[in-house]
Structures are given as structure tokens and as C-alpha cells.
Biopython code that builds the backbone (N, CA, C, O; Angstrom):
import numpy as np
from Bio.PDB.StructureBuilder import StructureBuilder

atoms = [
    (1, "UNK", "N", (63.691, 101.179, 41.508)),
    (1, "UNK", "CA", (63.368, 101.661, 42.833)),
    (1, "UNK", "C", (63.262, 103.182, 42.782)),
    (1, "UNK", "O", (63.991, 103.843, 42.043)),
    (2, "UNK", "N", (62.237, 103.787, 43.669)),
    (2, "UNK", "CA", (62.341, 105.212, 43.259)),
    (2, "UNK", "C", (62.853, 105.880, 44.528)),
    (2, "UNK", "O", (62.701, 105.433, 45.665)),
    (3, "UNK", "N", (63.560, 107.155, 44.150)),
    (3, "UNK", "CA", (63.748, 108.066, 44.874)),
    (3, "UNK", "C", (63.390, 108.734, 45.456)),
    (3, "UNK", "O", (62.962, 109.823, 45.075)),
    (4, "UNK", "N", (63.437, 108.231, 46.924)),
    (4, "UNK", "CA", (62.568, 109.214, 47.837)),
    (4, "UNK", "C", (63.490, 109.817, 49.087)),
    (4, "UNK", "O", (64.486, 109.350, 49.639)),
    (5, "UNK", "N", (62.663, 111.184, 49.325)),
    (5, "UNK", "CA", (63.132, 112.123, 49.946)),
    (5, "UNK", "C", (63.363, 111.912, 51.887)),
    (5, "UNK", "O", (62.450, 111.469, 52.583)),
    (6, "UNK", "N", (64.307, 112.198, 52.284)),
    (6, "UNK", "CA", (64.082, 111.784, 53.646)),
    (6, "UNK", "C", (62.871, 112.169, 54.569)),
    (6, "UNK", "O", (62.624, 111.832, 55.727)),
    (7, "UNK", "N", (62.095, 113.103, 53.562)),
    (7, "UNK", "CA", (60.794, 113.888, 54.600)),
    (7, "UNK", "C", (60.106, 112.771, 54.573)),
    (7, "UNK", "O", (59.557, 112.442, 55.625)),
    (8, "UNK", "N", (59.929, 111.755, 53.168)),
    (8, "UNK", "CA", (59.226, 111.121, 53.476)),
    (8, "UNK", "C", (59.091, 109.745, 54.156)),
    (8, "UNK", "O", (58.076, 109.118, 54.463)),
    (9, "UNK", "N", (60.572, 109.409, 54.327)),
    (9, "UNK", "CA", (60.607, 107.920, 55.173)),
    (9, "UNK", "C", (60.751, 108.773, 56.920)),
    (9, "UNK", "O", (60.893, 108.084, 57.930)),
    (10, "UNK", "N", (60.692, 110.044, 56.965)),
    (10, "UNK", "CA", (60.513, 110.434, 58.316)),
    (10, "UNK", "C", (59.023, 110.682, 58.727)),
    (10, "UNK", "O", (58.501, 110.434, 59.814)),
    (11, "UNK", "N", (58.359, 111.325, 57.413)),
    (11, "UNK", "CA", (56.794, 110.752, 57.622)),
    (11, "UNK", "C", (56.350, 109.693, 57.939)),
    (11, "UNK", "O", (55.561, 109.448, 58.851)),
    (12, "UNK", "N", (56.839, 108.983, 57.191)),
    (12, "UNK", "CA", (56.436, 107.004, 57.684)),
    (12, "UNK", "C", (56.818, 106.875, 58.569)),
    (12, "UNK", "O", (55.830, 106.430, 59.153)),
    (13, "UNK", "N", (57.982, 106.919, 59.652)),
    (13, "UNK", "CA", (58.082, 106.536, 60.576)),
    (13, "UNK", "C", (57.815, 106.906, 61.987)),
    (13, "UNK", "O", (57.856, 106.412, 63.114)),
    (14, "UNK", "N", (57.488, 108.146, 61.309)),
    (14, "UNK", "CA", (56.486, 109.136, 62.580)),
    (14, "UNK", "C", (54.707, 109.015, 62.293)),
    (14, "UNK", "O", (53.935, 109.477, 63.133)),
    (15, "UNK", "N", (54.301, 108.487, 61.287)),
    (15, "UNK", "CA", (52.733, 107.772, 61.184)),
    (15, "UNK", "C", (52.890, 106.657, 62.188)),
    (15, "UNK", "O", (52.227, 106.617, 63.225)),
    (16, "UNK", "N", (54.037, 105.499, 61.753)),
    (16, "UNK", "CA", (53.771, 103.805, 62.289)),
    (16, "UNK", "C", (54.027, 104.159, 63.723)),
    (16, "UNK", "O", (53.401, 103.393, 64.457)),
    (17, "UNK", "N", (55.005, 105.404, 64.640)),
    (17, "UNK", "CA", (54.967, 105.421, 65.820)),
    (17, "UNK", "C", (54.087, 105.672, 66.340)),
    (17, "UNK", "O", (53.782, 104.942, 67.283)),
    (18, "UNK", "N", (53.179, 106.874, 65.996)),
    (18, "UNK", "CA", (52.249, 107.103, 66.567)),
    (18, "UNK", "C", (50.968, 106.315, 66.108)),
    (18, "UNK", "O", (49.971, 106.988, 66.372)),
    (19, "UNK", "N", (50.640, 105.052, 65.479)),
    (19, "UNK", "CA", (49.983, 104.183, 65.474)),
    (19, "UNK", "C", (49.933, 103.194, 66.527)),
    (19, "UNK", "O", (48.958, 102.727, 67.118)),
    (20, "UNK", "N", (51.433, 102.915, 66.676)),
    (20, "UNK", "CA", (51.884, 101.775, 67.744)),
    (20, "UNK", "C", (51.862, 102.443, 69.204)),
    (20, "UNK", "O", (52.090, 101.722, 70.175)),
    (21, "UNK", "N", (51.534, 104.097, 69.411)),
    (21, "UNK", "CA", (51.726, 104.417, 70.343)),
    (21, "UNK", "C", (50.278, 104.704, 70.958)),
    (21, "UNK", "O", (50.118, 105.011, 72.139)),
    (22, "UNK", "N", (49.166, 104.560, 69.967)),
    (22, "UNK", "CA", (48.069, 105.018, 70.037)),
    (22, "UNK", "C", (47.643, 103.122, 70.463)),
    (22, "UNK", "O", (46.535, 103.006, 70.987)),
    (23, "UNK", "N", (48.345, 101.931, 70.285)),
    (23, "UNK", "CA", (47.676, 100.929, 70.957)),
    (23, "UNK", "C", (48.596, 100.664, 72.225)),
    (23, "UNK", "O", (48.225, 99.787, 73.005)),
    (24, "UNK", "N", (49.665, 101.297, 72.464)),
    (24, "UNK", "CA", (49.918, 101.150, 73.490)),
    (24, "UNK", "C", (49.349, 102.133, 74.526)),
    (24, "UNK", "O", (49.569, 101.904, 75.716)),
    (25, "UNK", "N", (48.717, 103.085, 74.203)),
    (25, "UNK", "CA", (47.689, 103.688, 75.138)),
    (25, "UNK", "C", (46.565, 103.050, 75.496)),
    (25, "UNK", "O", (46.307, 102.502, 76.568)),
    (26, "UNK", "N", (45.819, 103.172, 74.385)),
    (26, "UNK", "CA", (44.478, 102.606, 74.800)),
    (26, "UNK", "C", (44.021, 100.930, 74.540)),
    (26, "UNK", "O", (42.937, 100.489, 74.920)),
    (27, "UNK", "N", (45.082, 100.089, 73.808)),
    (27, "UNK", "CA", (44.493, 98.856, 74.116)),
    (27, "UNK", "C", (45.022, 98.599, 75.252)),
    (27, "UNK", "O", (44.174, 98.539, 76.142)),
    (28, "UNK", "N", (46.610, 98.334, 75.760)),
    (28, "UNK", "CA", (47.313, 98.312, 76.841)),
    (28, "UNK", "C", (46.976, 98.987, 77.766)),
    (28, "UNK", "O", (47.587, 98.744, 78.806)),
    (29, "UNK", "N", (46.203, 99.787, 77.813)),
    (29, "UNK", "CA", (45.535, 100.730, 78.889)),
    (29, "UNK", "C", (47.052, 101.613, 79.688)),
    (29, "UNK", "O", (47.020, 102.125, 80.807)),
    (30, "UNK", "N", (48.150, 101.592, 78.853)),
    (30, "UNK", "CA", (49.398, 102.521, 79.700)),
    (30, "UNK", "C", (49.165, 104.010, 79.255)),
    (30, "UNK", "O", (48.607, 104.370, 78.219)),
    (31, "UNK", "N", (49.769, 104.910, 80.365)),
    (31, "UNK", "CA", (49.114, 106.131, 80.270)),
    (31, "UNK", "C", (50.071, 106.965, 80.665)),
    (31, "UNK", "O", (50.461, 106.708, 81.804)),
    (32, "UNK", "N", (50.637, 107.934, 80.114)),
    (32, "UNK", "CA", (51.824, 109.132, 81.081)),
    (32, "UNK", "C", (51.646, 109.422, 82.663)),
    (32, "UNK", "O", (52.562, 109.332, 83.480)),
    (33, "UNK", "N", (50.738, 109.670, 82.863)),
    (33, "UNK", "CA", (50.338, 110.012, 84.164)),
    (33, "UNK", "C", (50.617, 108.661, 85.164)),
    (33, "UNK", "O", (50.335, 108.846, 86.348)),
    (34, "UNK", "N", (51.114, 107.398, 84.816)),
    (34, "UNK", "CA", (51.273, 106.369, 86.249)),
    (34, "UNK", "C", (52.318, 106.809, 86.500)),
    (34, "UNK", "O", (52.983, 107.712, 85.993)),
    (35, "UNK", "N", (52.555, 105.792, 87.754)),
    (35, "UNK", "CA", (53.673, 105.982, 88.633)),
    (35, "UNK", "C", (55.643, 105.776, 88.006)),
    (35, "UNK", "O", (56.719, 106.347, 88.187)),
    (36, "UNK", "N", (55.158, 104.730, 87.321)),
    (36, "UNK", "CA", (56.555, 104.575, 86.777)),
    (36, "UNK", "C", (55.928, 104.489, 84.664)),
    (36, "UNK", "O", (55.569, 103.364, 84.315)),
    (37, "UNK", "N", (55.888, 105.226, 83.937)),
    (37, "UNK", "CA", (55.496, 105.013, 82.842)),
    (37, "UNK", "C", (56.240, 104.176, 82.002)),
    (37, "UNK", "O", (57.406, 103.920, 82.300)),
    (38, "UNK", "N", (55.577, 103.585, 80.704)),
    (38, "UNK", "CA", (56.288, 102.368, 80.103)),
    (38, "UNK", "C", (57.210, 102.879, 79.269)),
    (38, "UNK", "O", (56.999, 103.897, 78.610)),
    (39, "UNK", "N", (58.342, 102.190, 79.230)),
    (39, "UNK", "CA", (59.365, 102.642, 78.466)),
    (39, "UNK", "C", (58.769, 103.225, 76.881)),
    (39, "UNK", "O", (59.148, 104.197, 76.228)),
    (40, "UNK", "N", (57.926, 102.426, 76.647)),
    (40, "UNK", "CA", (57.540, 103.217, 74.916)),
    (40, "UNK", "C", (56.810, 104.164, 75.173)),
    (40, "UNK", "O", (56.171, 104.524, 74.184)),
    (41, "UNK", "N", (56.545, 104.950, 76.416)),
    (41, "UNK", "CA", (55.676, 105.920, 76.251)),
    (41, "UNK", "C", (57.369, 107.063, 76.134)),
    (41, "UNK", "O", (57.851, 107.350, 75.038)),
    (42, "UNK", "N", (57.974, 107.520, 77.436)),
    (42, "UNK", "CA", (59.294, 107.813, 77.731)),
    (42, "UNK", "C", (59.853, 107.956, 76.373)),
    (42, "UNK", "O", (60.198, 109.109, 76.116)),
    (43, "UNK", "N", (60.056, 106.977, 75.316)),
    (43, "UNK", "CA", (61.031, 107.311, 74.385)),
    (43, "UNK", "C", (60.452, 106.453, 73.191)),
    (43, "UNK", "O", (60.883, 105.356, 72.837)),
    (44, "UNK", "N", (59.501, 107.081, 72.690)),
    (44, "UNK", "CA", (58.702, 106.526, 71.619)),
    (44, "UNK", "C", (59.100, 106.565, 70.205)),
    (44, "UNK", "O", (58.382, 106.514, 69.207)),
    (45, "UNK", "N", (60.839, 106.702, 70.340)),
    (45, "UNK", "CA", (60.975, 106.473, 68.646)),
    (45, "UNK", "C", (61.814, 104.996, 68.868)),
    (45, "UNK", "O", (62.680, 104.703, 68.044)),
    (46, "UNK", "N", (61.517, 104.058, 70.038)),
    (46, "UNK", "CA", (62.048, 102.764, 70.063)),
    (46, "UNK", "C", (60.765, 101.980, 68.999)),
    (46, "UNK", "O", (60.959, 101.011, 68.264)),
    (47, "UNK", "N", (59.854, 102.502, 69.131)),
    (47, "UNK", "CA", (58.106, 101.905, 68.565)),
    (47, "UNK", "C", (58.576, 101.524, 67.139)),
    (47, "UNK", "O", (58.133, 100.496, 66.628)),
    (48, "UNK", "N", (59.728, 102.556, 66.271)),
    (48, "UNK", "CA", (59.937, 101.989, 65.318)),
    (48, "UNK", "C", (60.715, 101.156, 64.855)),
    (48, "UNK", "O", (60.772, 101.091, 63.627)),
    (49, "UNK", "N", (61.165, 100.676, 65.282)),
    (49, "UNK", "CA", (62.318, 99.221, 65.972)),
    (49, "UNK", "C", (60.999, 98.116, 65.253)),
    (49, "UNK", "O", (61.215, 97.939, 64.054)),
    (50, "UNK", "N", (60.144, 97.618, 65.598)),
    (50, "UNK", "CA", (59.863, 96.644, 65.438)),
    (50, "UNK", "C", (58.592, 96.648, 65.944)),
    (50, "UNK", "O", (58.155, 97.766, 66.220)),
    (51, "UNK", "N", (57.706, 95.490, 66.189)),
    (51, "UNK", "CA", (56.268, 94.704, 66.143)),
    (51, "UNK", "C", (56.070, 95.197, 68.048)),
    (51, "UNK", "O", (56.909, 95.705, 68.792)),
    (52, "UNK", "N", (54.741, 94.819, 68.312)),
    (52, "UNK", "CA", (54.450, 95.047, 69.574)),
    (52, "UNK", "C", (54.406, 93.841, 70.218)),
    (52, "UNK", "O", (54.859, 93.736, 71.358)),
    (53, "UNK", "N", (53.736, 92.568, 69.415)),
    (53, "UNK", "CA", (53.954, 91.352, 69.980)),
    (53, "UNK", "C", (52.539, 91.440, 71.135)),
    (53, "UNK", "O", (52.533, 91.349, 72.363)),
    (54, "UNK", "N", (51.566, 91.623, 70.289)),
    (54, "UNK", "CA", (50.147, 91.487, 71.390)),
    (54, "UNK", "C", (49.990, 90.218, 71.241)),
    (54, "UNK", "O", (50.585, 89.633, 70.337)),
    (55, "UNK", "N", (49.099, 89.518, 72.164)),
    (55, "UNK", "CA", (48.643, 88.258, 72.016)),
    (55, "UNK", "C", (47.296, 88.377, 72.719)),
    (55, "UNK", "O", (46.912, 87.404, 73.368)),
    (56, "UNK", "N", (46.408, 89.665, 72.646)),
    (56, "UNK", "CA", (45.448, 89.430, 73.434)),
    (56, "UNK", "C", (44.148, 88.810, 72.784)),
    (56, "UNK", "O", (44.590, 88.168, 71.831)),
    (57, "UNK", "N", (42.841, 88.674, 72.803)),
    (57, "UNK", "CA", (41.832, 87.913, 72.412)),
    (57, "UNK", "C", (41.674, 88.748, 71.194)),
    (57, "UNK", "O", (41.703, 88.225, 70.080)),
    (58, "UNK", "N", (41.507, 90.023, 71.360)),
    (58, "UNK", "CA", (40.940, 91.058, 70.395)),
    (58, "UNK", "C", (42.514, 90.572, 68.938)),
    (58, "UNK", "O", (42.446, 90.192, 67.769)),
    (59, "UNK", "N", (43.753, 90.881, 69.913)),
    (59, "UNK", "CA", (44.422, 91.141, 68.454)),
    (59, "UNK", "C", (44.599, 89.108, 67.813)),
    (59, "UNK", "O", (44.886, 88.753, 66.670)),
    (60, "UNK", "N", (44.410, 88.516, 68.596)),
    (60, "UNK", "CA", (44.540, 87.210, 68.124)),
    (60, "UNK", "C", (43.662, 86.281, 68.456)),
    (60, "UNK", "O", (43.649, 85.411, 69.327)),
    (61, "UNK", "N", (42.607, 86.748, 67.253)),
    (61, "UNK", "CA", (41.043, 85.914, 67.781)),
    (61, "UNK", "C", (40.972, 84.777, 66.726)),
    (61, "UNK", "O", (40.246, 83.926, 67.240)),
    (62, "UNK", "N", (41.396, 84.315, 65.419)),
    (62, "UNK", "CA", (41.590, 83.325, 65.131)),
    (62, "UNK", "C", (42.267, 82.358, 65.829)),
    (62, "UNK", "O", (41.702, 81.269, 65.934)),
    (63, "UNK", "N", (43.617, 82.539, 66.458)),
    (63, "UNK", "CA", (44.142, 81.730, 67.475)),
    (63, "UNK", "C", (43.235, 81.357, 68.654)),
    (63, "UNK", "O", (43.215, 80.192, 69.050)),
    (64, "UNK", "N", (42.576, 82.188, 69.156)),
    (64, "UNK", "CA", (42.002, 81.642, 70.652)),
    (64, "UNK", "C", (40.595, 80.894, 70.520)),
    (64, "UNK", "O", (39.971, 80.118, 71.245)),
    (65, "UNK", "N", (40.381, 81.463, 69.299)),
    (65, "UNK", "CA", (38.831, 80.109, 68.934)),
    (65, "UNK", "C", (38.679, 79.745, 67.760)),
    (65, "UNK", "O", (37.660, 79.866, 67.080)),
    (66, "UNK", "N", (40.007, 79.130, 67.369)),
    (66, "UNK", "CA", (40.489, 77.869, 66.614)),
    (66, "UNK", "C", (39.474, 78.345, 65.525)),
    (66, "UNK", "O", (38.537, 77.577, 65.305)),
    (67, "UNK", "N", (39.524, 79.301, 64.941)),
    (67, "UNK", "CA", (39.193, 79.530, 63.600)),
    (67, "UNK", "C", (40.106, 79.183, 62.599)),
    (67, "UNK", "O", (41.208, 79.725, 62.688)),
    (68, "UNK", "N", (39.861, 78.171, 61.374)),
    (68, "UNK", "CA", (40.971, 78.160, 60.484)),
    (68, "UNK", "C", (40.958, 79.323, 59.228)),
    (68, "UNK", "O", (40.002, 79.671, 58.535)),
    (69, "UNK", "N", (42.242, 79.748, 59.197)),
    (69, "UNK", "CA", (42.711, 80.506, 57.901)),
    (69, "UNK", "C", (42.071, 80.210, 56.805)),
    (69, "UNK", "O", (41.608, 79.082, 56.635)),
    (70, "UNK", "N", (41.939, 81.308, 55.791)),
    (70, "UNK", "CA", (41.065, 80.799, 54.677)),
    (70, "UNK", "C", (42.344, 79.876, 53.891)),
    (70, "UNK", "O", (42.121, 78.746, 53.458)),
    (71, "UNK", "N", (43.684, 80.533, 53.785)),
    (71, "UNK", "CA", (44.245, 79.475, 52.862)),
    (71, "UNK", "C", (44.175, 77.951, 53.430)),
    (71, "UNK", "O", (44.095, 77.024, 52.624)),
    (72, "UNK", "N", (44.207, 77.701, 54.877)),
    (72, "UNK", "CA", (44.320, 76.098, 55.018)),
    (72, "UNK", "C", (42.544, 75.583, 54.868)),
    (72, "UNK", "O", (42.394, 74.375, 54.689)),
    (73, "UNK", "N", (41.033, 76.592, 54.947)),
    (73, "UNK", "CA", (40.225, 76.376, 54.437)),
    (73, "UNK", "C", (40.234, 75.952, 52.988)),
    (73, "UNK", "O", (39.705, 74.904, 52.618)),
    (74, "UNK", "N", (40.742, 76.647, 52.320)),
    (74, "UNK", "CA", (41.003, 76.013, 50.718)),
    (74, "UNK", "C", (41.730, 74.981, 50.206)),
    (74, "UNK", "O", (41.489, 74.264, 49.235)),
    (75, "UNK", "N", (43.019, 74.989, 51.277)),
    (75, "UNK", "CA", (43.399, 73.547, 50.693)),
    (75, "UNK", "C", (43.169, 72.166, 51.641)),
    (75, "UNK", "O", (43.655, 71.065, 51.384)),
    (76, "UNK", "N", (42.299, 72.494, 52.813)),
    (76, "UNK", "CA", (41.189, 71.231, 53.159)),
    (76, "UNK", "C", (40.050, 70.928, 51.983)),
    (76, "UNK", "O", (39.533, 69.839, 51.731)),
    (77, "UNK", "N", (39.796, 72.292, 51.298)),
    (77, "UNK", "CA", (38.507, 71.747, 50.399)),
    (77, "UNK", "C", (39.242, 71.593, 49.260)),
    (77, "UNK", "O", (38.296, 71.642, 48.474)),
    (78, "UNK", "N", (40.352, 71.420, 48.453)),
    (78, "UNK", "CA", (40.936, 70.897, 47.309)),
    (78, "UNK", "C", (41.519, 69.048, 47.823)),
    (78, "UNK", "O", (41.549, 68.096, 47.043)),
    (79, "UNK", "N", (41.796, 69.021, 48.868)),
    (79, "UNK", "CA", (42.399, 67.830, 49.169)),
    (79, "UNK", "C", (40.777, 67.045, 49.283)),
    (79, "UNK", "O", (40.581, 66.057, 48.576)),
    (80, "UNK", "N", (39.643, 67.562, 50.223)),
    (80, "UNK", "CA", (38.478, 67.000, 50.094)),
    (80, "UNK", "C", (38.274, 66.197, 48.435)),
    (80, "UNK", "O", (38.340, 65.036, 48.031)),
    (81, "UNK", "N", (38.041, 67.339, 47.902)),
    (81, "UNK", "CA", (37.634, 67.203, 46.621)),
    (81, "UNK", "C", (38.624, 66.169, 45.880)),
    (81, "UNK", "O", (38.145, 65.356, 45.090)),
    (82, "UNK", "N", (39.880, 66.203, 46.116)),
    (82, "UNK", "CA", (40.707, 65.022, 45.696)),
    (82, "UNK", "C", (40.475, 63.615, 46.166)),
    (82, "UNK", "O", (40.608, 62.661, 45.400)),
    (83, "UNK", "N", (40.149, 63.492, 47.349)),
    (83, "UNK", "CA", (39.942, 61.988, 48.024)),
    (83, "UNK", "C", (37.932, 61.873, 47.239)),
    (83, "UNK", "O", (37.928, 60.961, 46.413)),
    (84, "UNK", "N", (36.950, 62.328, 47.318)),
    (84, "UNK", "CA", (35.795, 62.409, 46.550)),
    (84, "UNK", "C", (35.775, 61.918, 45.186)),
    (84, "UNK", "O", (34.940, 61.149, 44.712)),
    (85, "UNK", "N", (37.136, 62.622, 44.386)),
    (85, "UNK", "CA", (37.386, 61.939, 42.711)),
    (85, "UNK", "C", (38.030, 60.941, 43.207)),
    (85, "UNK", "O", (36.950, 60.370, 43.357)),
    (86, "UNK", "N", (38.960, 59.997, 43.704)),
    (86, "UNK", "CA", (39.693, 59.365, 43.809)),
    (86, "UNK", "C", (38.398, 57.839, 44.713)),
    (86, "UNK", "O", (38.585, 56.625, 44.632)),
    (87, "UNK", "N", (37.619, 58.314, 45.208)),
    (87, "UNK", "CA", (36.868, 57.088, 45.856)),
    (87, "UNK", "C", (35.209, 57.073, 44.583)),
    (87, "UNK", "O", (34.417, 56.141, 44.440)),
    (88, "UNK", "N", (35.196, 58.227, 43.992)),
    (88, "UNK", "CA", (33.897, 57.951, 43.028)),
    (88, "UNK", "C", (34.833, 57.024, 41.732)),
    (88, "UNK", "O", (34.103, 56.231, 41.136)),
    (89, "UNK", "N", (36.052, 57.032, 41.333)),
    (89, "UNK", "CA", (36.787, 55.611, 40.414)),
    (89, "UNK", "C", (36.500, 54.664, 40.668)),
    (89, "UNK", "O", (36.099, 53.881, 39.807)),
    (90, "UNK", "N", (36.582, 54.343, 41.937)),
    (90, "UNK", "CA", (36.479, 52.895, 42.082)),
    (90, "UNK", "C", (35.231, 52.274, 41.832)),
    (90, "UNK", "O", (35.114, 51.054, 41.947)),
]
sb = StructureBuilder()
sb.init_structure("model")
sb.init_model(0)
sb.init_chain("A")
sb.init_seg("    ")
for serial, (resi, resn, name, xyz) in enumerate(atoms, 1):
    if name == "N":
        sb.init_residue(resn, " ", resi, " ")
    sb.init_atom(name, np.array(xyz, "f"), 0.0, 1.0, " ", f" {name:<3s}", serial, name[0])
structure = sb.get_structure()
């Protein structure tokens, strides 16, 4: 494991905030200027705590139109291909 300096896990964690803070602006459409602002705007080193937990169309578009994953694409077409050898034996 290598040795690294605290500048730089304070770099990283001041990049991933202001990543997570840059979609809680503009995908979430929250903004400093409303009336009561969102807690991750207020105190934005909670952002590095953890995930945002979107579920909207844009961030979860395989889910909303039932697109399948390439890995369960591949092992529908290996199991295909197994029942194909298994019925050309007989």
C-alpha cells in the first residue's frame, strides 16, 4: 500500500464534493438563493459521507426501459447456446 500524504486524500475529497455538489445544483435544480436551501448546499462536506441516491430517468435509464446489462446479455447468450448444443444431440 503506498504512502500518501494528507494533501492528497484532502484533494480527493474536496474533487468528489464538489462533483456531488455540482449535481446537486444543476441536475436537482437546488440553488443558494431559495427560501430555505438544501442541507448539502449549507454544509457540503456531509457530500462526502456517501452516494446521492438519484433515481431519476437520466441517472437510471437502464432501469426505467428495461434495458438488460451486458453481463446478464452474455450469460442469456451462453445459456442460449447451451440449450442449441444440447437439442442439436438428439
Amino acid at each position: 500500500m503506498k504512502n500518501r500524504k494528507r494533501a492528497n486524500t484532502r484533494h480527493q475529497r474536496r474533487r468528489v464534493i464538489q462533483q456531488k455538489l455540482f449535481v446537486v445544483r444543476n441536475v436537482w435544480g437546488r440553488d443558494g438563493e431559495e427560501h430555505i436551501p438544501h442541507p448539502f448546499i449549507v454544509h457540503p462536506g456531509k457530500l462526502a459521507k456517501g452516494k446521492l441516491h438519484c433515481s431519476c430517468r437520466m441517472c437510471k435509464y437502464d432501469k426505467h426501459y428495461q434495458i438488460p446489462k451486458p453481463t446478464v446479455v452474455s450469460k442469456l447468450a451462453v445459456m442460449q447456446q447451451e440449450v442449441d448444443e444440447y437439442l442439436s444431440e438428439e
